[in-house]
C-alpha positions as CSV (number, residue, x, y, z in Angstrom):
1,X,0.0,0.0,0.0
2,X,1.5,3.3,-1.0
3,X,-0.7,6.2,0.3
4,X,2.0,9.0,-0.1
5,X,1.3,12.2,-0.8
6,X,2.5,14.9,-3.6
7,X,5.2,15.8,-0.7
8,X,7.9,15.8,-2.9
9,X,10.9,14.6,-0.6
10,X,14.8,14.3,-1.0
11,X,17.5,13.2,1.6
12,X,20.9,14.4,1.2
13,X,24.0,12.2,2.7
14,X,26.8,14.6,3.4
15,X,30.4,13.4,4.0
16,X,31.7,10.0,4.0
17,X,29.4,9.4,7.5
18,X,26.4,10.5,5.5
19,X,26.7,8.8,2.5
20,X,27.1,5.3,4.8
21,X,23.6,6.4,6.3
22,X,22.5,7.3,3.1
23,X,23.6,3.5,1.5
24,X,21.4,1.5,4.9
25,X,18.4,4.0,4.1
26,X,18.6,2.9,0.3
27,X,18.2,-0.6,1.3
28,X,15.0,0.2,3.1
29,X,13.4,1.2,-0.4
30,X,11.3,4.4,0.2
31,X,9.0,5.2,-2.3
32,X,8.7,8.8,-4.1
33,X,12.3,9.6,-2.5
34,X,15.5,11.4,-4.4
35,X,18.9,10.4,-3.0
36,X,21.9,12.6,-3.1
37,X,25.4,12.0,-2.4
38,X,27.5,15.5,-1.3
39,X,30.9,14.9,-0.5
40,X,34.5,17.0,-1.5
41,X,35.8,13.7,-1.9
42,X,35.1,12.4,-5.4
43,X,35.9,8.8,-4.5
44,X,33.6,8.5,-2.0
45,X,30.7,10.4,-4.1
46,X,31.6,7.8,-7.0
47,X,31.2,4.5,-4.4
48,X,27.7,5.7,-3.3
49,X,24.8,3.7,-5.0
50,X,23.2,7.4,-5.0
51,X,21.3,8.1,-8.3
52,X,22.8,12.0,-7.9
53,X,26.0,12.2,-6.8
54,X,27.3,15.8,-6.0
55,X,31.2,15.7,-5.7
56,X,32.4,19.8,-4.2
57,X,36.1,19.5,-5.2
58,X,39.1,21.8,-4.2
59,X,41.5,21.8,-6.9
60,X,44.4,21.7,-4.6
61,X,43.1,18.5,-2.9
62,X,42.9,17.0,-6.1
63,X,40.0,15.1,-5.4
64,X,40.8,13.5,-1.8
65,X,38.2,15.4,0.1
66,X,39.5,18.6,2.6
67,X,41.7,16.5,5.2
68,X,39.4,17.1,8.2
69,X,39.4,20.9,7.7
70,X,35.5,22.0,8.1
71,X,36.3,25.6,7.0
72,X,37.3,24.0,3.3
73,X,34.6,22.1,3.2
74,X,32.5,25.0,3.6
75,X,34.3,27.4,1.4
76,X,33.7,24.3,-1.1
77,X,30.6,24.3,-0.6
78,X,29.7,28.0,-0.8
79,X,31.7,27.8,-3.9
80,X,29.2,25.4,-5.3
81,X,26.4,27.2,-3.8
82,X,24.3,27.3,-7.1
83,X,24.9,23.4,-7.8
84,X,23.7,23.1,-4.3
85,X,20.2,25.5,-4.8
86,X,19.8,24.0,-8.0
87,X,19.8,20.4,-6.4
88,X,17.1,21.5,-3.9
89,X,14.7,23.4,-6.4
90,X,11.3,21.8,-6.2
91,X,11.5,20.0,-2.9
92,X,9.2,20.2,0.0
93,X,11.1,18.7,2.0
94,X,15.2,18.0,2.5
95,X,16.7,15.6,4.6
96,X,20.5,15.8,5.7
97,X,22.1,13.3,7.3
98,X,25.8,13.5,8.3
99,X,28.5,13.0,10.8
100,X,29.6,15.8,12.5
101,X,33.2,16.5,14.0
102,X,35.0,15.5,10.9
103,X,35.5,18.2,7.6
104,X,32.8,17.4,4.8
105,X,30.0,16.9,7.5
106,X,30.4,20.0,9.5
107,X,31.3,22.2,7.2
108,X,28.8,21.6,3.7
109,X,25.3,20.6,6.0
110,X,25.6,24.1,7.4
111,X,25.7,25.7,3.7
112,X,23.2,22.7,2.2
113,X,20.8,24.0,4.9
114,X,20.6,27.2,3.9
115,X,20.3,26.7,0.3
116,X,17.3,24.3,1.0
117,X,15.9,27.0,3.2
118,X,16.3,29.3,0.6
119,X,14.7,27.4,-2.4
120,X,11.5,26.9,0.3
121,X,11.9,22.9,1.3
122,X,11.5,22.6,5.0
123,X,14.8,21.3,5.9
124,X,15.8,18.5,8.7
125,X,18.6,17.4,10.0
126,X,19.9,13.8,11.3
127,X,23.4,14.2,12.7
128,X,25.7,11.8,14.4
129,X,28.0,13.5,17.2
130,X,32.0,11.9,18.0
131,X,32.9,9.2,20.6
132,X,34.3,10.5,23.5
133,X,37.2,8.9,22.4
134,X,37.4,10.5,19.3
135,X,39.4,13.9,20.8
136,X,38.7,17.3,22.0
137,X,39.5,18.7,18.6
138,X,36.7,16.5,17.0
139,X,33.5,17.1,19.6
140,X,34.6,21.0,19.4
141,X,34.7,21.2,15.9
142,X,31.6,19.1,16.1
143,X,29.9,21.4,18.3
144,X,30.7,24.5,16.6
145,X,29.3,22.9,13.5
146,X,25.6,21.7,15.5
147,X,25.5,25.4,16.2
148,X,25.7,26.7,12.8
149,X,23.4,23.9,11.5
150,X,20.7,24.7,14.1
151,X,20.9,28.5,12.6
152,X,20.5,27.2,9.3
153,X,18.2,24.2,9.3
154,X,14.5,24.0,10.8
155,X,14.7,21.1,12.9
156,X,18.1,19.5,13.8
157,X,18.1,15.7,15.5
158,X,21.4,14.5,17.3
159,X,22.4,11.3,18.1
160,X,25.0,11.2,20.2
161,X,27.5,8.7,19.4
162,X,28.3,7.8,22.8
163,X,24.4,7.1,23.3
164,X,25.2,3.8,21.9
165,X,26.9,2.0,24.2
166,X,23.5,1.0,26.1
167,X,22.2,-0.3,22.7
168,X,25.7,-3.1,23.0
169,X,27.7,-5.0,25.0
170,X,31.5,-6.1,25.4
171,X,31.8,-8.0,22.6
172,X,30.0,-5.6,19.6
173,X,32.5,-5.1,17.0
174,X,33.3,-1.6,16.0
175,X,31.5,-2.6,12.4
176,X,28.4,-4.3,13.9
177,X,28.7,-0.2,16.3
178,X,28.4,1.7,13.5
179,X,25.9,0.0,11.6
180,X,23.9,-0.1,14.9
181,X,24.5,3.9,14.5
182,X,23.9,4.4,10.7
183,X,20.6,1.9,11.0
184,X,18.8,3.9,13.8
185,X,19.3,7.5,12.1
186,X,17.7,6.4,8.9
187,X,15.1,4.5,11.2
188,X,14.7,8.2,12.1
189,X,14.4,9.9,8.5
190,X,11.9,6.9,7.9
191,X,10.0,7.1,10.6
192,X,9.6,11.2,9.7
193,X,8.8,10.3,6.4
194,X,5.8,7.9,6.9
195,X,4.6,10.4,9.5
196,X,4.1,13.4,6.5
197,X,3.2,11.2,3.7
198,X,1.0,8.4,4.6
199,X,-2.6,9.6,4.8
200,X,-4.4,8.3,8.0
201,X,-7.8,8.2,10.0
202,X,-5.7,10.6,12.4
203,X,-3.7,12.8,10.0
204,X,-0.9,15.0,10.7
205,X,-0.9,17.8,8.2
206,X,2.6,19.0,6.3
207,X,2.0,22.0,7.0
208,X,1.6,21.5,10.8
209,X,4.8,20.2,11.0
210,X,6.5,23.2,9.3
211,X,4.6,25.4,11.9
212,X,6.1,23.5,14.5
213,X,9.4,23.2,13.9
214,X,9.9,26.7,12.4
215,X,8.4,27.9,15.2
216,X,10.9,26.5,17.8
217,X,14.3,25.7,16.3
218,X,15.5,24.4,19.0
219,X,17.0,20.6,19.7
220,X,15.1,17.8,19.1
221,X,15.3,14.1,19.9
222,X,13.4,11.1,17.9
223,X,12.9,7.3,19.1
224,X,11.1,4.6,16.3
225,X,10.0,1.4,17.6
226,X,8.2,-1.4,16.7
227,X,6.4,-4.9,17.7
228,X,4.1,-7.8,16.5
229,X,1.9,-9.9,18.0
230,X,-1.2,-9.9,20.6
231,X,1.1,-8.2,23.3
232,X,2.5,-5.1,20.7
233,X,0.8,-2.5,22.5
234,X,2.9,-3.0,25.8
235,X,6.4,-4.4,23.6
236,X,6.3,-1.4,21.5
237,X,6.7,0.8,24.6
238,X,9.3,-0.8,26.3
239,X,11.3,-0.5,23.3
240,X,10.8,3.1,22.7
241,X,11.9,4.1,26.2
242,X,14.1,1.8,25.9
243,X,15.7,4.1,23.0
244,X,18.9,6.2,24.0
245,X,17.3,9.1,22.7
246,X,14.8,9.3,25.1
247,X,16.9,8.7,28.1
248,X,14.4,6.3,29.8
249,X,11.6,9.0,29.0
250,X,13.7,12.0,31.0
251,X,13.8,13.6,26.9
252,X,9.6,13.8,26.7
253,X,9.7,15.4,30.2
254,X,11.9,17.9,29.4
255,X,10.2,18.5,25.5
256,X,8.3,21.6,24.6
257,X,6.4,19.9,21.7
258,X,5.9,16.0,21.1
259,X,4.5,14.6,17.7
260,X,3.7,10.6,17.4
261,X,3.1,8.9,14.7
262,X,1.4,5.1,15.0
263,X,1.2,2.9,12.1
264,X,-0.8,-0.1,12.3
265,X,-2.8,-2.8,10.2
266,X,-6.4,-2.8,9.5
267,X,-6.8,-5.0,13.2
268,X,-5.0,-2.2,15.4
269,X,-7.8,-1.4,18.2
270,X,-8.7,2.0,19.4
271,X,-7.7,0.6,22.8
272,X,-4.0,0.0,21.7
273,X,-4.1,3.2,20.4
274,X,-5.3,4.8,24.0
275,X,-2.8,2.6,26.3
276,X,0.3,3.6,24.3
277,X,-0.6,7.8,23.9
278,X,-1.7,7.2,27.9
279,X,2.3,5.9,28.4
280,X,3.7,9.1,26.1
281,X,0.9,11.9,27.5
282,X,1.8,10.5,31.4
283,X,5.9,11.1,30.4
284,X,5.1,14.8,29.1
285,X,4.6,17.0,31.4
286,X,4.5,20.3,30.2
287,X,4.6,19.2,26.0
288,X,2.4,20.2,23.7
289,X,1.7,16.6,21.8
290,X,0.2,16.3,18.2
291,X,-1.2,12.9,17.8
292,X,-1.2,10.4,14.2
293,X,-2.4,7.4,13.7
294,X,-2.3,5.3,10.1
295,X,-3.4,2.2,8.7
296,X,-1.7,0.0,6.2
297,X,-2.4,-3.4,5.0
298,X,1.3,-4.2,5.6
299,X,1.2,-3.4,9.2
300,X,-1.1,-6.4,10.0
301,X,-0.8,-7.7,13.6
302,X,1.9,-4.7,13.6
303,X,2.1,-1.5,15.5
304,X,5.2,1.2,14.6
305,X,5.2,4.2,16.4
306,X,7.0,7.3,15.4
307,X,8.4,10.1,18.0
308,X,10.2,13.9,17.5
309,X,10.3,15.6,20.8
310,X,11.1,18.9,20.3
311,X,12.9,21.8,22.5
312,X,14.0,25.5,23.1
313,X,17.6,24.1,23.4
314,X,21.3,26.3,25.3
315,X,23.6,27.2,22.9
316,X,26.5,24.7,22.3
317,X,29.0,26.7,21.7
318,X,30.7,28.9,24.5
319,X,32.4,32.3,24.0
320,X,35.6,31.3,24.1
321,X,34.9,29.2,21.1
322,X,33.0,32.0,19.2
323,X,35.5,34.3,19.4
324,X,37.3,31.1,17.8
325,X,35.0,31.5,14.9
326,X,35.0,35.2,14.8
327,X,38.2,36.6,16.0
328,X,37.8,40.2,15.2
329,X,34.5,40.6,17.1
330,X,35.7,41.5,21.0
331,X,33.6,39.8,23.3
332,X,32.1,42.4,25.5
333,X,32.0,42.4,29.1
334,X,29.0,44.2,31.4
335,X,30.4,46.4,34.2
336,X,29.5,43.1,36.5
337,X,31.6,40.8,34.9
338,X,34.2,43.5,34.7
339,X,34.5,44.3,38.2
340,X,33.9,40.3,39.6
341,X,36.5,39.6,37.2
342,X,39.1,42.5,38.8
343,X,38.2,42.1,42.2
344,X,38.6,38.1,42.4
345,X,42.3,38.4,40.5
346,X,45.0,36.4,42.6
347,X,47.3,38.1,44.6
348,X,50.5,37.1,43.3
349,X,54.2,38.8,42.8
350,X,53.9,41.9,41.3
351,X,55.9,42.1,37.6
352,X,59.3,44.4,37.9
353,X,58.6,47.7,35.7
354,X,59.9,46.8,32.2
355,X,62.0,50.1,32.0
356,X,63.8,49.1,35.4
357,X,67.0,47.0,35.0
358,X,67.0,43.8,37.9
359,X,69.4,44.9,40.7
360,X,73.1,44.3,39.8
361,X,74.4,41.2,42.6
362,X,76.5,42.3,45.2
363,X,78.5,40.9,47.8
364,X,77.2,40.8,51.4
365,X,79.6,43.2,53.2
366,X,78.4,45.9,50.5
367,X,74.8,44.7,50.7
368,X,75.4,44.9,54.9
369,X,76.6,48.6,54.4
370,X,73.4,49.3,51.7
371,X,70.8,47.9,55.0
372,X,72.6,50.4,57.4
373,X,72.6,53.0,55.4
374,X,68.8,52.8,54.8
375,X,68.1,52.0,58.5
376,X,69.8,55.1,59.5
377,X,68.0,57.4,56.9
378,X,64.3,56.3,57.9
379,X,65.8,57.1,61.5
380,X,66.2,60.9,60.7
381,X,63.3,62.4,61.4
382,X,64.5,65.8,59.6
383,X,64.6,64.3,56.0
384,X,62.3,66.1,54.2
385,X,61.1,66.6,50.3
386,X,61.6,70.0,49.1
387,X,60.3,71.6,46.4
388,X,62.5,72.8,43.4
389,X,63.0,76.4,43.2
390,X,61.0,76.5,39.2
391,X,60.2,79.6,37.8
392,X,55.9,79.1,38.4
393,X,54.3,79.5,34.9
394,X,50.9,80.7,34.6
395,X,47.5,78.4,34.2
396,X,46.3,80.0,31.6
397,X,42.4,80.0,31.2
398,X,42.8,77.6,34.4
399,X,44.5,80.6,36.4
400,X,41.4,81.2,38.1
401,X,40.0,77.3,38.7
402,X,39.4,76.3,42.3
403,X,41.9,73.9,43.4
404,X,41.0,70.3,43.3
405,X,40.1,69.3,47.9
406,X,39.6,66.0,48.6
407,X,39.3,65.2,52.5
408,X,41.6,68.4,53.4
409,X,44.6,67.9,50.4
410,X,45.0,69.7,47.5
411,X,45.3,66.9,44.7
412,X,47.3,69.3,42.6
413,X,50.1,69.0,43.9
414,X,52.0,65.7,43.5
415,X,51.7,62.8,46.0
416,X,55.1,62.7,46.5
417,X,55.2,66.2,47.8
418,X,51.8,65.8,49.9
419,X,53.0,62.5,51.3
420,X,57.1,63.8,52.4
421,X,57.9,60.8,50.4
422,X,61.7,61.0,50.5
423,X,63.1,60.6,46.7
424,X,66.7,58.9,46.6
């Protein structure tokens, strides 16, 4: 059964992370959906089974991709900018789906985005975050890349890589990891898909998705599930909170808007239907939740259920690290900060004037004779500061100001003087 719309779809896979999503979505067969293949590697565009294959080459890299660098990847791909518009034109909808961290990811999905945005397709984005053990440099440069992405795209899903591990055990290979990894994002972009374009009793509109998301822009999570049998209802749960990306149901809690989709055969009851949204509507506590449910012949003694939770999220990216990204921009400072930051300084030594030469070393008998002659001088009670006999030069138009009194002193003349400070 094929009840698709006119929505006229197409999902991007961007880098060499992408594309891999891109080849376990393929497999899945989605009907009425374009596949594109953006990379700056030309190799790895080739390999893809992609019917359009977009390859954004640097001539100095002569075809092996940007080495990691996200800032070539994007001035590749804003070089390309009107190959990338063109490839959009038409589209309702765009999916990305990348890795983020590395170069090609970060830096074209950003740019993609945009020119999606710009040719009117609502654009989403599935992104994979690093390992832990994958480095600083690659979570920062993945993080400044999620920030950029979020500006540019309308809806942008994470899965954080690290998420995994409670999805395997000990002995998962790193192969059987990432196709663990690659296989639940386009479970994601499939699960979004059947929610816009398969008409059903409880229907929800295109057009109230691009509300939604538009509206928000902030982080959002997804979870897909699914289960067979006279017991699917209560299996079909347990595997969706089971889902890293809900965090045991701590995600829905925390969610400003919540949309589930539920696709079932001709024999899914309406009780089934009311015992699962009673699970999600008990876990959302301050979510708005939109509601769809679909029948299809192939979904007999079935029940899939579809979830975005959506979220005002924080900023990723810190100051320090924008300044990173915009180095001639000063980052300002309120008269708060300012003054917190002066008064809680450390006390430490105190730098030697730069125009002062350190003190020459001496031997002790002459640095005996220096101590004496300084004890004896603060001794004299006489010592005095005099003033130099200087020819006094008029103010000018200051002649006849009023001399500047604070607490009984006249502060203009020189602390030394006020002070008897005796000048060796």
């Amino acid at each position: 059964m094929d009840d698709s719309t006119t929505i006229s779809v197409k999902i991007f896979g961007v880098g060499t992370a992408g594309i891999n999503i891109l080849e376990e979505l393929a497999k899945a067969a989605i009907p009425g959906v374009a596949l594109a293949a953006v990379n700056t590697d030309a190799r790895s565009v080739a390999a893809s089974s992609a019917p359009e294959k977009i390859a954004l080459e640097i001539k100095s890299a002569r075809g092996a991709g940007t080495s990691g660098d996200p800032q070539r990847s994007r001035a590749a791909a804003e070089e390309n900018l009107p190959k990338l518009k063109q490839a959009c034109e038409g589209m309702d909808v765009v999916f990305l789906m990348a890795g983020l961290g590395g170069g090609a990811g970060t830096g074209i999905s950003p740019v993609l985005a945009q020119a999606a945005r710009e040719s009117g397709a609502l654009v989403l984005a599935f992104v994979a975050m690093p390992f832990d053990c994958e480095g600083n440099r690659r979570l920062q440069q993945a993080k400044l890349g999620l920030e950029q992405l979020k500006s540019a795209a309308d809806g942008v899903i994470c899965l954080p890589n690290q998420e995994i591990f409670k999805l395997i055990d000990e002995k998962t290979s790193v192969v059987e990891t990432f196709k663990i990894l690659n296989g639940l994002l386009a479970e994601g972009v499939s699960g979004v898909w059947r929610l816009m374009a398969r008409k059903g009793l409880l229907e929800i509109h295109y057009a109230d998705l691009c509300a939604l998301l538009r509206e928000r822009r902030g982080d959002s999570s997804f979870a897909t599930a699914e289960a067979a049998g006279a017991t699917r209802s209560r299996e079909v749960m347990d595997k969706l909170f089971a889902h890293p990306m809900l965090d045991g149901g701590k995600t829905l809690s925390e969610s400003d808007a919540v949309l589930v989709s539920l696709t079932g055969g001709p024999d899914l009851t309406m009780a089934e239907v009311h015992r699962v949204m009673e699970h999600i509507n008990g876990k959302c506590e301050r979510a708005q939740v939109v509601m769809g449910a679909a029948i299809d012949e192939s979904f007999r003694e079935r029940l899939a259920i579809t979830l975005i939770a959506v979220r005002r999220g924080e900023p990723l990216v810190e100051k320090a690290e924008l300044q990173d990204r915009e180095p001639h921009q000063p980052e300002s400072r309120t008269s708060e900060d300012l003054s917190h930051h002066l008064l809680n300084q450390e006390n430490g030594a105190r730098p030697q004037s730069r125009f002062v030469p350190p003190a020459p070393a001496l031997p002790p008998e002459k640095m005996e004779q220096l101590a004496a002659r300084q004890t004896r001088s603060r001794k004299n009670p006489k010592m005095r500061q005099g003033q130099l006999p200087l020819e006094i030069i008029s103010k000018g138009r200051f002649d006849k100001s009023e001399p500047t009194i604070h607490k009984g002193e006249d502060l203009d003349v020189p602390t030394y003087i006020r002070r008897g400070v005796a000048l060796n």
